[in-house]
N, C-alpha and C positions, 0 to 999 in steps of 0.2 A: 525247619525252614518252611513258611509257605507255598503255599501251590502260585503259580504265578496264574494272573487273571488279568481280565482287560481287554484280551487281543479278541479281533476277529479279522477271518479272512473275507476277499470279495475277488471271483471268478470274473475279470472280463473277457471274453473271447479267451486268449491262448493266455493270458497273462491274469498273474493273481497278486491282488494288494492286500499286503499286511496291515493292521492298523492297530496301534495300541490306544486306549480309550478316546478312539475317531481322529487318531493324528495319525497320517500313515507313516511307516515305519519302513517299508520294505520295497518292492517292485520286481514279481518274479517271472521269468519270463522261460518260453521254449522247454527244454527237457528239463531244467530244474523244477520249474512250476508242476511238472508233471511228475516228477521225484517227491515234490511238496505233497500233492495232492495225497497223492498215493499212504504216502505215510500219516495224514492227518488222517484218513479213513481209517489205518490200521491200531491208531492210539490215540494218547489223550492230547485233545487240540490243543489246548494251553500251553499244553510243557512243549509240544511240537511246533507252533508258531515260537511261544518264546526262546526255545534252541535254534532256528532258523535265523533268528534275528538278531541273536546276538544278547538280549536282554533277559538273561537269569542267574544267580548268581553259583557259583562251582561249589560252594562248601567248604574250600579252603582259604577266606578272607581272613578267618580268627589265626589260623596258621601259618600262615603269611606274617602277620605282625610281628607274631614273638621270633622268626627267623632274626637271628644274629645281622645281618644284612640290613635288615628293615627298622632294627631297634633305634631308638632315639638315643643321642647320648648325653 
């Protein structure tokens, strides 16, 4: 699986905007912003914006499929 890329963040005052390739994506506000912040400094910004946002994939799409549940008939 690839690294996800694209994102960057932008600090206004107490709030911070996500944006994946300059569309924003997010809007973070008060202590979670500062939750964000926090953990963007302590790891890799990429995979950290793109888990915040909802936008990366789990690893389990191929496995999903073939569940019984999911199969076509």
């Amino acid at each position: 699986m690839p690294a996800p890329r694209g994102f960057a963040y932008e600090q206004r005052g107490a709030d911070v905007v996500i944006t994946h390739h300059g569309r924003p994506v997010t809007t973070l506000r008060g202590a979670r912003a500062e939750r964000f912040l926090a953990e963007v400094r302590a790891g890799d910004e990429q995979v950290v914006m793109a888990r915040w946002t909802g936008n990366y994939k789990r690893g389990n799409e191929r496995a999903a499929r073939a569940h019984p549940r999911n199969r076509r008939t």
